[in-house]
Wavefront OBJ file of the C-alpha trace (Angstrom):
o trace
v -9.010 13.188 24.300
v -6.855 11.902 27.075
v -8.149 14.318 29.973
v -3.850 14.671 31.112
v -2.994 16.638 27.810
v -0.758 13.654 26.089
v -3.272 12.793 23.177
v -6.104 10.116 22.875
v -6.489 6.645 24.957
v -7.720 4.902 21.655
v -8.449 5.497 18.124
v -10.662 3.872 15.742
v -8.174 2.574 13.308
v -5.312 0.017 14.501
v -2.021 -0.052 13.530
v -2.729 -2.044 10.713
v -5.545 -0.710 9.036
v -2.818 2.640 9.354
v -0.380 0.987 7.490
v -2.992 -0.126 4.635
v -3.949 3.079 3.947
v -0.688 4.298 3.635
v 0.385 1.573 1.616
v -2.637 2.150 -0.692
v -1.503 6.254 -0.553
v 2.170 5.277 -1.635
v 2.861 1.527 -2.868
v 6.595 2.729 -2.389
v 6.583 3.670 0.701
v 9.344 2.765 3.009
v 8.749 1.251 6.255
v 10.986 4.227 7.790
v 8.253 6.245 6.719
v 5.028 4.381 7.498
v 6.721 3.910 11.248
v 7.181 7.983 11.286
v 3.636 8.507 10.017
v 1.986 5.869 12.082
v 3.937 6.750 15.305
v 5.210 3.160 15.597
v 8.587 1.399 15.569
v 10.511 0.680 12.208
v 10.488 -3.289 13.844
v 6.645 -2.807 14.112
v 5.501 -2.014 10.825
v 8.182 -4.056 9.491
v 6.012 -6.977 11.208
v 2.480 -5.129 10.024
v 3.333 -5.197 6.747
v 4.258 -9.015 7.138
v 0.878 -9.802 8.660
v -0.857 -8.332 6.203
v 1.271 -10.185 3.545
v 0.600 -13.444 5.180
v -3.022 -12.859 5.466
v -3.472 -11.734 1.869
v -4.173 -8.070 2.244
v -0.981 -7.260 -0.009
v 2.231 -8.313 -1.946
v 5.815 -6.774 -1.888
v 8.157 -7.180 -4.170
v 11.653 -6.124 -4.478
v 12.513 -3.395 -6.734
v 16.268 -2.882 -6.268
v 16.830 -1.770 -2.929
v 13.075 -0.680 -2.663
v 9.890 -2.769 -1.929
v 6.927 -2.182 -3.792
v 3.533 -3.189 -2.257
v 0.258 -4.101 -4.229
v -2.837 -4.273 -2.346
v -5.211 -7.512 -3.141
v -8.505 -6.762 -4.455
v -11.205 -8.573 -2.997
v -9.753 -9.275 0.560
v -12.386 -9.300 3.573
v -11.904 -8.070 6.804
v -10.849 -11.080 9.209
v -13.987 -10.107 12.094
v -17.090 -11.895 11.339
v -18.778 -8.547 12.303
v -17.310 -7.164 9.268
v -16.345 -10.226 7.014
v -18.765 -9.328 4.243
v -17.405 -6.210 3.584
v -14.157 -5.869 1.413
v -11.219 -3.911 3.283
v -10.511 -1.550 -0.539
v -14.155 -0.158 0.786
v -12.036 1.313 3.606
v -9.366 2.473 1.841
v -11.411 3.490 -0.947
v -13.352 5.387 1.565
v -9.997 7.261 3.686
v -7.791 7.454 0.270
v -10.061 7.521 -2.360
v -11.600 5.604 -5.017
v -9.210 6.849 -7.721
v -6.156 5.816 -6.034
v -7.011 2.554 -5.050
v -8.218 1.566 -8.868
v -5.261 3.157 -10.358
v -3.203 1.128 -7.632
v -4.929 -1.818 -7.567
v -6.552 -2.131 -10.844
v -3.959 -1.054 -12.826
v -1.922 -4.095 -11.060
v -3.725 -7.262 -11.667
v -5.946 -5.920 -14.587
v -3.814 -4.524 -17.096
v -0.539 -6.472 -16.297
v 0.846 -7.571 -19.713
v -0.251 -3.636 -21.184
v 1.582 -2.120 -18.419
v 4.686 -4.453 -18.700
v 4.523 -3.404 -22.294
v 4.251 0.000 -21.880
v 7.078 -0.235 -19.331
v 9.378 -1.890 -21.724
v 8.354 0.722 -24.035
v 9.339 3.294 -22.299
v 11.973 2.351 -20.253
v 14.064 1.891 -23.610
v 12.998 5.343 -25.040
v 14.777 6.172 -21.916
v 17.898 4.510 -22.763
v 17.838 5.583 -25.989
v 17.280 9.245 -25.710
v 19.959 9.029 -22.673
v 22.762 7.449 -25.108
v 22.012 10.524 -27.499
v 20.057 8.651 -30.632
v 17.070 10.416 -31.329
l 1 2 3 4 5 6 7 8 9 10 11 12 13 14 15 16 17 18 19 20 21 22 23 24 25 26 27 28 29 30 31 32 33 34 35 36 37 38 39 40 41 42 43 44 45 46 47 48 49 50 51 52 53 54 55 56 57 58 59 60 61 62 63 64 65 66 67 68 69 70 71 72 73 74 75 76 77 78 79 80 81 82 83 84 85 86 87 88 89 90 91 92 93 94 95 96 97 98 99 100 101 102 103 104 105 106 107 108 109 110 111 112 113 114 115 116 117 118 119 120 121 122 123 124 125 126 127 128 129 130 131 132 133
């Protein structure tokens, strides 16, 4: 702790392994938030977010006027100290092993079942919002 009362001189986590794990908490997460939670600028984690999409750690894509991020399995951390290590250990470690293979997993392994599933339900929707039953 910072020995003038304003909070700690460092922490073991940078900015960007922040925004991971919250992007692993909440794939819908807006950057409004993950700057409010991380205690950084909206312009900052809107240029974390695009690091890590550049360097493979994650996709976004559009979902009407929301993004939605997947993390990539199998990435390595970028420091040869740690490159044989995969960065979901992290998160699986700080948000859990259930939520990063229902996140993850769930993405790239079951794509086509989900999509089905999706259409599936998204016109039961419909249908039971038009009034046919």
């Amino acid at each position: 702790m910072d020995t003038n009362g304003a909070g700690p001189a460092w922490t073991f986590l940078t900015s960007h392994a922040r925004v991971l794990i919250m992007i692993a908490r909440n794939p819908e997460i807006r950057l409004r938030d993950i700057a409010l939670a991380a205690d950084i600028t909206e312009r900052t984690a809107q240029n974390i977010v695009a690091d890590l999409e550049q360097a493979g750690y994650l996709t976004r894509t559009r979902q009407g006027r929301r993004n939605k991020y997947v993390i990539t399995p199998g990435t390595r951390f970028r420091h040869r100290a740690e490159a044989d290590h995969e960065v979901a250990e992290l998160l699986s470690m700080i948000v859990g092993p259930s939520v990063m293979s229902a996140d993850v997993h769930r993405e790239f392994d079951d794509q086509g079942d989900r999509n089905d599933q999706g259409d599936r339900d998204n016109a039961a929707r419909a249908h039971a919002g038009a009034g046919v039953h």
